[in-house]
SETIMI-212456 format. One record per residue (C-alpha): residue number from 1; x, y, z. Coordinates in steps of 0.1 Angstrom, whole numbers, plus 5000, padded with zeros to 4 digits. Each point is the difference from the previous one (the first is absolute). Example, Ala and Ser with C-alpha at 12.3 -4.5 7.8 and 13.67 -1.06 7.14 Angstrom:
2
k/east/north/up
1/5123/4955/5078
2/5014/5034/4993
This chain:
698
k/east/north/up
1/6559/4393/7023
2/5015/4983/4969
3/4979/5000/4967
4/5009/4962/5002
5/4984/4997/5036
6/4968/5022/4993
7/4998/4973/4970
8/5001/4969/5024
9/4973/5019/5023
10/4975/5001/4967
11/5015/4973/4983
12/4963/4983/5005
13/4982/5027/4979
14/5022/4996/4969
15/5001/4976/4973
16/5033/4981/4992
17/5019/5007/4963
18/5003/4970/4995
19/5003/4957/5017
20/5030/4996/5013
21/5014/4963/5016
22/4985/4995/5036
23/5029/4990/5021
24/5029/5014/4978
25/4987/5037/5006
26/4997/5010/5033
27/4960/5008/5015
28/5020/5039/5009
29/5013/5002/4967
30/4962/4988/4985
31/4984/5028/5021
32/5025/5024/4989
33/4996/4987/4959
34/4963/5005/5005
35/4999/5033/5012
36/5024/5011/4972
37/5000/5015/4961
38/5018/4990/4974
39/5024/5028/4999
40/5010/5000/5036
41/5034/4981/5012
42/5001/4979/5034
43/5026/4987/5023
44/5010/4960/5000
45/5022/4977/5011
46/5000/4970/4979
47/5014/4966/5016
48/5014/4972/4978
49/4997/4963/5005
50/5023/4972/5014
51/5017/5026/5029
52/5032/4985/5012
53/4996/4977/5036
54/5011/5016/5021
55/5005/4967/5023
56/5022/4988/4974
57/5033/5019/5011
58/5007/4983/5035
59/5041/5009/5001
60/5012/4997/5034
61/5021/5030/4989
62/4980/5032/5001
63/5022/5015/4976
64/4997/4976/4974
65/4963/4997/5007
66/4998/5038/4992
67/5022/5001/4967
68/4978/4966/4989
69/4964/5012/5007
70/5010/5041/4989
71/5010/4986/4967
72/4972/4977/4993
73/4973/5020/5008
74/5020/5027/4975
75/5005/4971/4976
76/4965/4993/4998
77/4983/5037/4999
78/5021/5004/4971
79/4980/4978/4977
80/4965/5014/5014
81/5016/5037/4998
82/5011/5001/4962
83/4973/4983/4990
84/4972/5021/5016
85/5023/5031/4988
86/5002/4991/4964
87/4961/5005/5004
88/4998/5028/5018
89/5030/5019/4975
90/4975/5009/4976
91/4974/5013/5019
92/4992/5030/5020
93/5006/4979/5034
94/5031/5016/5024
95/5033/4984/5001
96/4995/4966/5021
97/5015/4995/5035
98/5018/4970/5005
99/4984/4975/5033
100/5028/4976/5000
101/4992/4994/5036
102/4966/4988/4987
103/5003/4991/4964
104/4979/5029/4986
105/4998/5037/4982
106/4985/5030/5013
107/4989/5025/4971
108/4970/5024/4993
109/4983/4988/4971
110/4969/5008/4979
111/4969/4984/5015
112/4993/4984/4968
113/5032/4980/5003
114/4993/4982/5033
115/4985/4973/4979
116/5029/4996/4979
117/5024/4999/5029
118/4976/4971/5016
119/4995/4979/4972
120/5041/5002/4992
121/5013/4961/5005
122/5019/5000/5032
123/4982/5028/5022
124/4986/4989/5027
125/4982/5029/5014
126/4995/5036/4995
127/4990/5022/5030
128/4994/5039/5011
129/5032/5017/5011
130/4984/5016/5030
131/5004/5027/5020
132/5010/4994/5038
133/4995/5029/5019
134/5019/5004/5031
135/4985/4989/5036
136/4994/5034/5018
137/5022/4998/5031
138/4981/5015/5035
139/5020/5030/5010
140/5002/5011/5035
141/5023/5024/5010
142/5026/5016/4978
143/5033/5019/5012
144/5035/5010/4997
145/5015/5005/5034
146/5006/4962/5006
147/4989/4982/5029
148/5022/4982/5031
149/4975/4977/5010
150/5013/4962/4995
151/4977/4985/4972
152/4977/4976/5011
153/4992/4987/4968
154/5043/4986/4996
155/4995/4988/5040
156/4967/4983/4992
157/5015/4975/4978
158/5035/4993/5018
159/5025/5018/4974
160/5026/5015/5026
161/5003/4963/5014
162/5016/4991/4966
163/5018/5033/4996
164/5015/4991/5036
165/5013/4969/4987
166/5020/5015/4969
167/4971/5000/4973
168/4983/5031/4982
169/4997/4990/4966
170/5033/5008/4994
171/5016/4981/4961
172/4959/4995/4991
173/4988/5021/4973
174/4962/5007/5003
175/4976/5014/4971
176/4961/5017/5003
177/4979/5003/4971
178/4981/5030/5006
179/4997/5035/4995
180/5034/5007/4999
181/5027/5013/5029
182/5012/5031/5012
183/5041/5003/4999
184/4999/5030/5024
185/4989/4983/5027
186/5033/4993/5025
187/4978/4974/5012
188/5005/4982/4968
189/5020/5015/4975
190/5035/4991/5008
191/4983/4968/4997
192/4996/4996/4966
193/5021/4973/4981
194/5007/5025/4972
195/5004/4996/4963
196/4983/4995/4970
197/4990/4960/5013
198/4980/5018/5029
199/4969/5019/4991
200/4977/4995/4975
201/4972/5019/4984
202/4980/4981/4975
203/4979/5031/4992
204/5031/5022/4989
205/4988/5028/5024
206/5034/5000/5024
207/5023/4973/4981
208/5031/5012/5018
209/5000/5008/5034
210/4978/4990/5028
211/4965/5020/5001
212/4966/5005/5021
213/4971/5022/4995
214/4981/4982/5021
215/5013/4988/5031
216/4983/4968/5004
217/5035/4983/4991
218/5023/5020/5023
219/4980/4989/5026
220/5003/4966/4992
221/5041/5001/4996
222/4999/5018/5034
223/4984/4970/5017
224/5023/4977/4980
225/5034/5021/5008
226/5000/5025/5014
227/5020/5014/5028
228/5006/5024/5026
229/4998/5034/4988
230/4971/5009/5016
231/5012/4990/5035
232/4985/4963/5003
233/5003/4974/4977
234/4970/4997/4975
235/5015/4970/4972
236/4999/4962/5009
237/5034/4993/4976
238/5021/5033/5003
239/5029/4982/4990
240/4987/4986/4963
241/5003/5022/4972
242/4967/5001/4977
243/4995/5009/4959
244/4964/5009/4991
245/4975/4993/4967
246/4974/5031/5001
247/4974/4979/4980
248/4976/5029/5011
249/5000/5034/4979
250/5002/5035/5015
251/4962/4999/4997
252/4997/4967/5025
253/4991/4974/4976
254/5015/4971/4981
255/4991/4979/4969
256/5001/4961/5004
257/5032/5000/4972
258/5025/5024/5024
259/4993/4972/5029
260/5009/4975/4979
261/5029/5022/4989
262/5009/5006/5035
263/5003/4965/5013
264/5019/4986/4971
265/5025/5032/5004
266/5003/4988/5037
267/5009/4964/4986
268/5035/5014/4980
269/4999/5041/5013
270/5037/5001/4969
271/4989/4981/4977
272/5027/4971/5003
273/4982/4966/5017
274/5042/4995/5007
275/5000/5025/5031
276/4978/4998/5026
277/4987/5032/5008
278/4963/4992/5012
279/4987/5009/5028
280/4994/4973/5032
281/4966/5015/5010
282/4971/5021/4980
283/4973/5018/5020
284/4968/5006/4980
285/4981/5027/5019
286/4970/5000/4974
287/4972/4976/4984
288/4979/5001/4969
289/4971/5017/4998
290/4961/4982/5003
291/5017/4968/5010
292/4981/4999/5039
293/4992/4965/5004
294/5009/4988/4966
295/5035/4980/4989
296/5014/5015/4971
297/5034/4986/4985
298/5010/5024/4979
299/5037/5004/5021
300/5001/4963/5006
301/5028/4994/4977
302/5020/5027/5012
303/4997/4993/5036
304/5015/4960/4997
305/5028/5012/4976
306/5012/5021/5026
307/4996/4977/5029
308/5016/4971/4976
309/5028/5023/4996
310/5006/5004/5039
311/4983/5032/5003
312/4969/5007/5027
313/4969/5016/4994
314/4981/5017/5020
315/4967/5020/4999
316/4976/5022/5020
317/4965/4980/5007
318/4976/5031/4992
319/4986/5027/5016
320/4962/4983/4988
321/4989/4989/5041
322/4986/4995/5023
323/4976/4976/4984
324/5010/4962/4996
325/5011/4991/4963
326/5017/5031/4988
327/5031/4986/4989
328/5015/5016/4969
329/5019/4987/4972
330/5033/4998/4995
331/5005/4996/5037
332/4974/4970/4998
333/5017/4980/4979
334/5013/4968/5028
335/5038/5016/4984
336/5000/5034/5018
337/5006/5008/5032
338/4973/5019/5013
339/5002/5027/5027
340/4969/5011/5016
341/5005/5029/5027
342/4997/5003/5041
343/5002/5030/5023
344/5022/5008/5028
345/4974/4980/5020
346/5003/4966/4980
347/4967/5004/4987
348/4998/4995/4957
349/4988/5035/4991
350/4966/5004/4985
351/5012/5010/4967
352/5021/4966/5000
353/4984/4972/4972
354/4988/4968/5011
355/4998/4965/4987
356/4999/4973/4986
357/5020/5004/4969
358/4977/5008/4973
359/5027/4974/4980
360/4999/4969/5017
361/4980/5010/5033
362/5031/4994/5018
363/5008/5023/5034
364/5004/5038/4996
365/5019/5025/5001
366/5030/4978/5008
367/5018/5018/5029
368/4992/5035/5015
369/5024/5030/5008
370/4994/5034/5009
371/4983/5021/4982
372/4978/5028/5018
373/5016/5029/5009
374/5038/4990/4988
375/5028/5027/4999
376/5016/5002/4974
377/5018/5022/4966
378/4979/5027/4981
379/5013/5021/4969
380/5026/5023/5006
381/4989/5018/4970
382/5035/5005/4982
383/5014/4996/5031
384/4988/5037/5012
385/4987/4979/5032
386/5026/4972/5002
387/4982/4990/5038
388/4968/4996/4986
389/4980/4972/5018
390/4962/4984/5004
391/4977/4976/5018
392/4984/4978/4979
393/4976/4971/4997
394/4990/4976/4981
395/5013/4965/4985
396/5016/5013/4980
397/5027/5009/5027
398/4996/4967/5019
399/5014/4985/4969
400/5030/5013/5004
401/5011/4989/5035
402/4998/4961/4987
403/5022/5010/4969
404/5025/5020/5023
405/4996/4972/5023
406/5013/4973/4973
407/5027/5023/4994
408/5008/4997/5035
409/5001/4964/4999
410/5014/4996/4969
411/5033/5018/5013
412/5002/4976/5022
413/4995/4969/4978
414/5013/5011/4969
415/4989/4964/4988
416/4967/4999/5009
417/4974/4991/4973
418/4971/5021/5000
419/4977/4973/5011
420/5019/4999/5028
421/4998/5037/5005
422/4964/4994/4998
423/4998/4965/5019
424/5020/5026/5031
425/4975/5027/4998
426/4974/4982/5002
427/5005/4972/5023
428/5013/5025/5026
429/4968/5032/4997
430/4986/5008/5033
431/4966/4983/5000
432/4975/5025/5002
433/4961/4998/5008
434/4990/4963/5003
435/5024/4971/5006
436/5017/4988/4956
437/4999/5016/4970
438/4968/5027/4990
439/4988/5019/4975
440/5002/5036/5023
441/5034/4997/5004
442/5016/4968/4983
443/5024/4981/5019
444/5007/5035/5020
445/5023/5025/5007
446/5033/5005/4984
447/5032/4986/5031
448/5033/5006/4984
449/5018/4983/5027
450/4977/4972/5001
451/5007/4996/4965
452/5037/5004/5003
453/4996/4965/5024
454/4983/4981/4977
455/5031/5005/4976
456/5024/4991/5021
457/4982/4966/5010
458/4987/4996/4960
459/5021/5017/4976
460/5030/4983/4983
461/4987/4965/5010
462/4982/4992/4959
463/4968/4982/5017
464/4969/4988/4974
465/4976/5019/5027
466/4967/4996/5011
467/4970/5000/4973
468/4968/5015/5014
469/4969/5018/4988
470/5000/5039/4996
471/4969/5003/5024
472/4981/4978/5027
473/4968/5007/4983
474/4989/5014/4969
475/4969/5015/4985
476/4987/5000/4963
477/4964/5010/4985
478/4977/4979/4987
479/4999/5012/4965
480/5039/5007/5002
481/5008/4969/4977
482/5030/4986/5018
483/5025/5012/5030
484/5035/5000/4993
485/5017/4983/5033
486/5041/5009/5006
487/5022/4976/5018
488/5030/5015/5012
489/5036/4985/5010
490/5017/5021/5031
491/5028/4996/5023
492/5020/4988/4969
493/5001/4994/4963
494/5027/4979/4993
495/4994/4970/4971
496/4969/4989/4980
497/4970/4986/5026
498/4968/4992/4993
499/4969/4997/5021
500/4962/4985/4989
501/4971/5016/5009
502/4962/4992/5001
503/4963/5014/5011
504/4975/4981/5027
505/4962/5007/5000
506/4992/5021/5032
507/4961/5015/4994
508/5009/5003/4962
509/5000/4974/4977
510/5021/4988/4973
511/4979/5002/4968
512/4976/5019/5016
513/5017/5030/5012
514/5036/4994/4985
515/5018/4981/4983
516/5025/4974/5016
517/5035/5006/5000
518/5034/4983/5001
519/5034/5002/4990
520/5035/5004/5003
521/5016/5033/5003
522/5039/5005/4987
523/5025/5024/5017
524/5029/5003/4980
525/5035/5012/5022
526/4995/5035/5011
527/4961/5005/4993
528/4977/5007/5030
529/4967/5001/4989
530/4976/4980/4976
531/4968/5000/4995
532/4972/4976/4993
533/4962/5008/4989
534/4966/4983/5014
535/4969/5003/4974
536/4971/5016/5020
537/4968/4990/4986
538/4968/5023/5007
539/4963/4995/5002
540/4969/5019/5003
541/4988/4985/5039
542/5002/5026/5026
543/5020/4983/5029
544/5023/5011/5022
545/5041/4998/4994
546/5016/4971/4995
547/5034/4985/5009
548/5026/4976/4988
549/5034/4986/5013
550/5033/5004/4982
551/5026/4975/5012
552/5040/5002/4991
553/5020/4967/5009
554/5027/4977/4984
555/5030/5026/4994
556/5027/4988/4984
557/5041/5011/4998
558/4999/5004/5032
559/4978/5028/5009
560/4977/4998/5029
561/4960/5008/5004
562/5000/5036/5013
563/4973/5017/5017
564/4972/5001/4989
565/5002/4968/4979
566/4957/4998/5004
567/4982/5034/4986
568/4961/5005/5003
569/4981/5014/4964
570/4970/5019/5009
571/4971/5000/4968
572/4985/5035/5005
573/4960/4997/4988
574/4988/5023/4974
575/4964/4991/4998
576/4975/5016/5017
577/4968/4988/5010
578/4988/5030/5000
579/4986/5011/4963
580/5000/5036/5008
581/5045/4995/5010
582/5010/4993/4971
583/5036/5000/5016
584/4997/4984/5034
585/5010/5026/5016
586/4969/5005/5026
587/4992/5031/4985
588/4970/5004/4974
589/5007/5011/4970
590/4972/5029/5007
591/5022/5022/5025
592/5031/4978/4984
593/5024/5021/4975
594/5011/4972/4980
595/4987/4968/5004
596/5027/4979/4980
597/5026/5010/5020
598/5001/4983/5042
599/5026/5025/5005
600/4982/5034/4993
601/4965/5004/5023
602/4984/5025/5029
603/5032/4993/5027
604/5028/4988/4978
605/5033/5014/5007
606/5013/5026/4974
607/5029/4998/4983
608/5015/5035/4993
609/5006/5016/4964
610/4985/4969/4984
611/4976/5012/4978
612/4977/4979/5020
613/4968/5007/5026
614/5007/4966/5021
615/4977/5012/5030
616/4972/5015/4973
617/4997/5035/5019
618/5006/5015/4964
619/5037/5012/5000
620/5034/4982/5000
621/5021/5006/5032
622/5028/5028/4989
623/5006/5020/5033
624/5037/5002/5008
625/5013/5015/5032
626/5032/5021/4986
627/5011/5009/5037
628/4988/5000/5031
629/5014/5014/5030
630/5001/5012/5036
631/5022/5032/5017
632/4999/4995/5037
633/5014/5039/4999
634/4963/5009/4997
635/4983/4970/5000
636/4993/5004/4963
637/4987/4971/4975
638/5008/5003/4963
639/4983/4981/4976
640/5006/4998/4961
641/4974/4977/4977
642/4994/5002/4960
643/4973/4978/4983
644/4992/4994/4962
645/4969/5016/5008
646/5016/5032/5005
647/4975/5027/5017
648/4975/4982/5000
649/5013/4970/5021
650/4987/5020/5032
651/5034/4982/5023
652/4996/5009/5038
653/5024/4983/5023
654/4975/4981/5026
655/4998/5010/5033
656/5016/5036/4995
657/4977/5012/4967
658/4999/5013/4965
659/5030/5002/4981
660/5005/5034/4976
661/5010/5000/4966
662/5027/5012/4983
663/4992/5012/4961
664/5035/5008/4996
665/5018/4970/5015
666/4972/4977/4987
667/4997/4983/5037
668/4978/5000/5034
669/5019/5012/5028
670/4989/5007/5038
671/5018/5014/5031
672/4987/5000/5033
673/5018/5018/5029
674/4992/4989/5039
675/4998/4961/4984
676/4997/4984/5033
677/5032/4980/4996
678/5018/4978/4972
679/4971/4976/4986
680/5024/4973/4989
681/4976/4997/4972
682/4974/5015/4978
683/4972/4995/4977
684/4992/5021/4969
685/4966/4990/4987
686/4982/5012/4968
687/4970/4990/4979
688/5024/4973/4983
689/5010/4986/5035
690/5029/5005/5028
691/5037/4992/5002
692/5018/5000/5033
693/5039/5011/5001
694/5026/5001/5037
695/5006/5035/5008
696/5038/5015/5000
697/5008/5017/5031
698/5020/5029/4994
């Protein structure tokens, strides 16, 4: 753990050096600041005013939109860069990093110069360059002999119907931001666009060639292209070439500034706005750390500069389920295509986040793909195992299939914009689980083909669209001080509409429960989303929820009311009649573990490696199953675990028995001959809880 992040942790039992502007330094970078001495340095990113609007550049020509919008955005950093350097030149502070992409610095500077940098005319924030650390994929099986079992991961969503027809990603470049790729790999590595304009390391650890210590990002390019050499097809696009940023070091973590980095190298990958050598499609197969069920916008910016530019975005929805509201930011914000993941069975896997959108309590995860048990590329380590492969699960490699996917559908429509990339995927997902849209499994399963239809009736034809809410219904605490609502525009995005909205009394009241609402919302030619906010105004009463209406109607320029035009805002009570439940959540605060907090009592569902006791039995969930696995050549069951607890996490693997521990190896492991038969499944419980994991055949 980071000396920064034991500070945040304690921040609460330290005093701060000094008063800094409430709004202009960020509450992480306060807690940080408090926690500090004056002698030690900390890690900012410091954001100037008046950014440039992005909505602004609206060039039917893509190119010229790029060359445009590339040199404005460099136009204006400039000022905010050489004037924030001229202050940092004379102190101890490292070299600034040039945003452009977000008209800001990064730099380590002196604690006691954060109130310098905030006060400065024209900054308008300073914040904590965080560190991200790297989603921990759930390993299954590992191997090097290949496999010849079709996938059913590349069947389940329809690919070989568009390879059939002459499409497989072939003149599309895609991109991943991750840990980095593995050349080695035949799968992947004769796939690699080349050159100095196609891999990028922000950190300076591997600036030339392409590199993974990891893994995790193999795996991902695997699912995006790969091909063949393992005897089945395992890629979605294994005709589109890819270039990678490794925003995470060797040691599986990132700092806010290399993201930034990352996506504005994606934006120009040769530095000359005059060619066009960014990528069609980005896969994010990552999110930022304590962001469950909160919206935070740090990558907002980033993500519409990319999608103004022509370029999709896509991101893995979390590994933070089962529970409802578990959404995690940046895939939360109403720009990002979410990916939750499914099993071979269609169900969304337990792991899999849910909604609504933390952001504007819209429907989440998007879409869903596979992602439990998904074939794919593992390090070849130097290439001494060139056919090394793996099963894998977790969103992290459902994101992938919908960013392959657009690569398959963006060979062929070379044209298409990505809102109609987006409008295709998800108008033509395979409903799952009740009838419309839901926050299990979005709008549902990934259906290339279904997809590839929906172009050929809607692409090419410029249309104003449909304008609709995000979500049917929407939720919002009491106390929360306003919901932010998104209306998008689908099934086209040509001209400017616009489209008034308005709130009804249902059982709450305006100007008792919230505040009425009305307006106009603007969508300028080529923008799909906008949002709107609605005041919600709390009281001390104990009552149950409360609802209101939220109405659409009147577009304009031609665009059409979509579905759903009408939305439902449920008011979520926070007052308790009960004085001993201080949070309402039916559980006293005598046997109750933290009695501010609804989400945390006796029953709550844990989130793992939080930090956090949600279900109060005195220990944060951190079992992971490494492996498990069945031999029917003598009906043997292999089971790997490792907790934070270490020894003293007493893991046993229900309905079999105790676990053994491993000093050595640092893990739990148990083997049972004579198992009765494949399980399908099992349960390794401790005295921090149980996590379940599919068991491999072998």
């Amino acid at each position: 753990m980071s000396n920064i992040r034991k500070c945040l942790l304690a921040f609460g039992l330290f005093v701060p050096l000094f008063e800094t502007q409430a709004g202009v330094v960020s509450p992480e970078l306060q807690a940080a600041l408090s926690a500090s001495a004056p002698g030690d340095f900390v890690n900012v990113i410091v954001k100037c005013e008046d950014p440039v609007d992005v909505t602004a550049f609206r060039d039917a020509d893509l190119d010229a939109r790029r060359q445009s919008l590339i040199h404005a955005l460099q136009q204006r950093a400039s000022a905010c860069t050489h004037s924030l350097g001229n202050v940092l030149a004379s102190t101890p502070a490292s070299p600034p990093i040039t945003l452009w992409i977000i008209n800001a610095i990064a730099s380590r500077v002196p604690v006691t110069m954060v109130e310098a940098l905030a006060t400065r005319p024209g900054v308008e924030s300073v914040s904590l360059d965080t560190e991200v650390v790297l989603p921990q994929p759930l390993l299954s099986a590992t191997t090097s002999n290949g496999s010849s079992i079709p996938e059913w991961n590349i069947d389940a969503i329809r690919a070989p119907e568009l390879w059939a027809l002459g499409y497989d990603g072939a003149g599309v470049v895609v991109a991943t931001m991750d840990t980095g790729v593995d050349p080695n790999h035949p799968d992947i590595g004769s796939k690699w666009r080349g050159g100095a304009n196609s891999w990028y390391d922000p950190n300076g650890e591997h600036p030339v060639m392409p590199h993974d210590s990891n893994g995790h990002g193999t795996a991902s390019m695997g699912i995006l292209v790969g091909g063949g050499s393992s005897g089945s097809a395992i890629g979605v696009a294994p005709g589109a070439q890819w270039i990678a940023v490794k925003i995470f070091r060797d040691n599986d973590q990132a700092q806010l500034s290399r993201i930034h980095q990352g996506f504005q190298w994606l934006l120009d990958p040769d530095g000359d706005p005059a060619t066009d050598d960014a990528p069609g499609v980005v896969n994010n197969s990552w999110y930022l750390d304590e962001t469950v069920d909160s919206c935070n916008t740090e990558l907002t910016a980033d993500i519409a500069i990319l999608k103004a530019l022509g370029i999709a975005v896509v991101f893995a929805a979390g590994n933070t389920g089962p529970g409802p509201s578990t959404s995690v930011s940046p895939s939360n914000d109403p720009q990002s295509v979410a990916v939750g993941a499914v099993d071979a069975y269609d169900n969304v896997a337990s792991f899999s986040a849910r909604g609504p959108s933390a952001c504007d309590g819209g429907t989440y995860p998007r879409v869903t793909a596979p992602g439990v048990g998904v074939w794919t590329t593992d390090l070849t380590l130097g290439g001494i195992f060139p056919y090394s492969y793996i099963s894998v699960s977790g969103t992290s490699f459902s994101a992938p299939h919908v960013s392959g996917g657009m690569a398959l559908l963006k060979s062929a429509f070379g044209q298409a914009s990505v809102s109609e990339l987006e409008s295709a995927v998800q108008a033509s997902a395979l409903d799952l689980g009740e009838t419309g849209p839901d926050n299990d499994s979005g709008f549902g399963l990934l259906e290339l083909f279904g997809a590839y239809t929906w172009l050929v009736e809607n692409a090419g034809s410029p249309s104003p669209g449909g304008v609709q809410f995000s979500s049917a219904s929407y939720s919002v605490d009491e106390n929360a001080g306003d919901i932010m609502v998104t209306a998008t525009r689908s099934g086209g995005d040509a001209g400017d509409v616009t489209v008034d909205y308005a709130t009804a009394d249902g059982t709450a009241l305006a100007g008792e429960d919230y505040q009425d609402s009305a307006g106009t919302l603007t969508f300028l030619d080529g923008e799909t989303s906008r949002t709107f906010t609605v005041p919600i105004l709390d009281d001390e009463i104990a009552e149950s929820d409360e609802d209101l209406t939220l109405t659409l109607a009147n577009p304009t320029g031609g665009a059409t009311l979509g579905n759903p035009s009408v939305s439902n805002v449920t008011i979520l009570d926070n007052d308790s009649s009960d004085p001993s439940d201080a949070d309402g959540d039916g559980v006293s605060f005598e046997i109750d573990c933290n009695d501010n907090d609804p989400s945390i009592h006796p029953g709550a569902i844990e989130i793992k490696h939080d930090g956090i006791d949600q279900d109060c039995n005195g220990f944060d969930l951190t079992i992971d199953i490494l492996a498990a696995q069945y031999g029917s050549k003598g009906d043997k069951l292999t089971v790997g675990a490792s907790s934070d607890l270490g020894s003293s996490a007493s893991l046993q693997v229900e309905a079999y028995g105790a676990m053994k521990w491993n000093k050595r190896g640092g893990t739990w492991t148990f083997s049972e001959r004579r198992a009765g038969g494949n399980p399908g499944t099992i349960t390794v419980t401790g005295i921090e809880g149980s996590e379940s994991a599919t068991v491999a055949a072998q």
